[in-house]
C-alpha positions as CSV (number, residue, x, y, z in Angstrom):
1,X,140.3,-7.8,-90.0
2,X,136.8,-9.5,-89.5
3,X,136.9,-8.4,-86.1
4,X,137.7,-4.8,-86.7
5,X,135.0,-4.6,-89.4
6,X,132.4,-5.7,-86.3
7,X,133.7,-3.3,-84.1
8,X,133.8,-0.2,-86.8
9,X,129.8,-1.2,-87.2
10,X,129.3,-1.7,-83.9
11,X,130.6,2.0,-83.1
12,X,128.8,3.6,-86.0
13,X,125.8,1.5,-85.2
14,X,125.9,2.9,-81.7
15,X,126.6,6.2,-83.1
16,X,123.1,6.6,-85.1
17,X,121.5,5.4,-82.2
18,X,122.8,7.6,-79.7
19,X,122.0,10.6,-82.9
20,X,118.8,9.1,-83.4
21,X,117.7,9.3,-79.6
22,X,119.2,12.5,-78.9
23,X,117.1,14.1,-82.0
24,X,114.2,12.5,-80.7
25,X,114.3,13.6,-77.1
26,X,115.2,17.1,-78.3
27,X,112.2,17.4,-80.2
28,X,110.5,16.4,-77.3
29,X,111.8,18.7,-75.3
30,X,111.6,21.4,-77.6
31,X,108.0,20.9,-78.5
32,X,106.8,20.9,-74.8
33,X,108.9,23.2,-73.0
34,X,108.0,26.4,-72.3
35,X,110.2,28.2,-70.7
36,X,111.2,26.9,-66.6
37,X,108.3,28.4,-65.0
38,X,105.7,26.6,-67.0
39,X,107.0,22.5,-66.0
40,X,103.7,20.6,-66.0
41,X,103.4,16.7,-66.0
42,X,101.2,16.6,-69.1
43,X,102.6,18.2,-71.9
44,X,99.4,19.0,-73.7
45,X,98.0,20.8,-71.0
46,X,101.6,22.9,-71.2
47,X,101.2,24.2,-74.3
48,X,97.3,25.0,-73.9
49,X,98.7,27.2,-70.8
50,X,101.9,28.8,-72.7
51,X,99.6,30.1,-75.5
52,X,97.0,31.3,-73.5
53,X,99.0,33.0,-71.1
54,X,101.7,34.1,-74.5
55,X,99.4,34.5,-77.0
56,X,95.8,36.0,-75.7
57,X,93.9,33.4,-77.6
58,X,90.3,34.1,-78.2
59,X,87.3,31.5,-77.3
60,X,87.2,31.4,-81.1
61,X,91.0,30.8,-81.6
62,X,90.4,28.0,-78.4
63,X,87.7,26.2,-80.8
64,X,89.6,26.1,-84.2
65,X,93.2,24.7,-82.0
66,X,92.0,22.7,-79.4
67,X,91.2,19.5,-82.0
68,X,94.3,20.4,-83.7
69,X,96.2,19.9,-80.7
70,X,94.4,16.9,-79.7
71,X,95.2,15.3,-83.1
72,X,98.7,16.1,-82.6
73,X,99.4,14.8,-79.3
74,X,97.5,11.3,-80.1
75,X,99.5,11.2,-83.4
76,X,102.7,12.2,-81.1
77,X,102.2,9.5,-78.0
78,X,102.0,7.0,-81.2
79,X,105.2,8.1,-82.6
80,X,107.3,8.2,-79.5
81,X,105.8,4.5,-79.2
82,X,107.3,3.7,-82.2
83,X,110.7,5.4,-81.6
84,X,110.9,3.5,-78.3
85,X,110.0,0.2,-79.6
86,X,112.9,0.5,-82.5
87,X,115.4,1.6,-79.6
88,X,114.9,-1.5,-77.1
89,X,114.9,-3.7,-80.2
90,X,118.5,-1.8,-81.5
91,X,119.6,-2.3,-77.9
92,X,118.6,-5.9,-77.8
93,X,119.9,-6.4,-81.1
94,X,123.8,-4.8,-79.9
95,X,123.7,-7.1,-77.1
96,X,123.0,-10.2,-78.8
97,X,126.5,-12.2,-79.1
98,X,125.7,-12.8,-83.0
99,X,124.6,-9.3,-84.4
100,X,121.8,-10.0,-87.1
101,X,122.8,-7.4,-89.2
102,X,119.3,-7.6,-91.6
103,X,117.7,-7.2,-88.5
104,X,119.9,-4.1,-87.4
105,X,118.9,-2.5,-90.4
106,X,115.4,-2.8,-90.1
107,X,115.2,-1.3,-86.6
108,X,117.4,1.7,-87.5
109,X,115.1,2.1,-90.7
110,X,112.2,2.2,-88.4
111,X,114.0,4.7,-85.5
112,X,114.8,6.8,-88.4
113,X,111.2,6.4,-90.2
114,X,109.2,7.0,-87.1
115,X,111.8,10.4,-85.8
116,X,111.5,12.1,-89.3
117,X,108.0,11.7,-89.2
118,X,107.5,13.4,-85.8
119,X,109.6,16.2,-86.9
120,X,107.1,16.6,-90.2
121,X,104.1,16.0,-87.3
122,X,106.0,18.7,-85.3
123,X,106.6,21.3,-88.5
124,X,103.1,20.4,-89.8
125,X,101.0,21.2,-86.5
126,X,103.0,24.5,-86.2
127,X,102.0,25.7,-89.2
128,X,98.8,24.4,-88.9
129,X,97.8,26.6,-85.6
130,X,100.2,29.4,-87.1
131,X,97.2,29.6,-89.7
132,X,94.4,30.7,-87.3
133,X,96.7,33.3,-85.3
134,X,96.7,37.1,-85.6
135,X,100.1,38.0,-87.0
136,X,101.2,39.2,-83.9
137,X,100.4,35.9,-82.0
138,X,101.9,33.9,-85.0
139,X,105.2,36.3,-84.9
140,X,105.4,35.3,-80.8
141,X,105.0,31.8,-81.2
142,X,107.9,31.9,-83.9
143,X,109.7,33.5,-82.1
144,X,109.4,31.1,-79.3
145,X,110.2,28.1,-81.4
146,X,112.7,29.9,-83.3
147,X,114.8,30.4,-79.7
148,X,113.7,27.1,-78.6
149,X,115.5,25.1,-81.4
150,X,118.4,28.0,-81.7
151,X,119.4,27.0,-77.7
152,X,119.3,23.2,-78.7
153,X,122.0,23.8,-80.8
């Protein structure tokens, strides 16, 4: 029974992993894809290109975003860190011949931790540059990341 208890953990151990990476890379995608004629290596400069070229921003607009989406992407490079870091140490941990459960748990506690707080990073910098759009720029960029999550799943 001992060993069928290890392997039902094991598998739903591997589950939330493979659930917590797939949310994580799907946020990822989602936040900095914009549509398949706008691939770009950084993904800053991507979004700076899909609202200009989407949303007619205004010098003024430019000012009032530009250090919101600076904040954001520092805050987000810092968070994928974090995801990244829990997910090698999961993976190390599952490999290891004696699984430290205690150990287990904290990694998955800091996967989860660090991929709900990029999704309240994500939800929080939308609204914030929502806020200093004309309601017919805000109404395109929801739009946009209405489909964009709606094709995910």
């Amino acid at each position: 029974m001992h060993s069928r208890l290890k392997w039902l953990l094991g598998s739903v151990l591997i589950s939330c992993v493979l659930a917590g990476l797939t949310a994580w890379r799907v946020t990822d995608w989602t936040l900095h894809r914009h549509g398949e004629s706008h691939a770009h290596d950084d993904a800053e400069t991507d979004l700076h290109a899909w609202m200009h070229e989407h949303l007619d921003i205004t010098p003024e607009q430019h000012d009032k975003l530009d250090p919101i989406e600076k904040e954001f992407e520092q805050r987000r490079v810092a968070l994928k860190a974090q995801i990244s870091a829990a997910g090698v140490e999961l993976a190390e941990i599952i490999g290891a011949p004696n699984v430290d459960e205690a150990r287990m748990k904290a990694a998955l506690d800091r996967l989860n931790q660090g991929q709900a707080e990029l999704q309240r990073l994500t939800l929080d910098h939308f609204f914030a540059m929502k806020r200093h759009l004309r309601p017919a720029q805000a109404r395109k960029l929801v739009e946009w990341t209405h489909d964009s999550l709606a094709r995910e799943h």
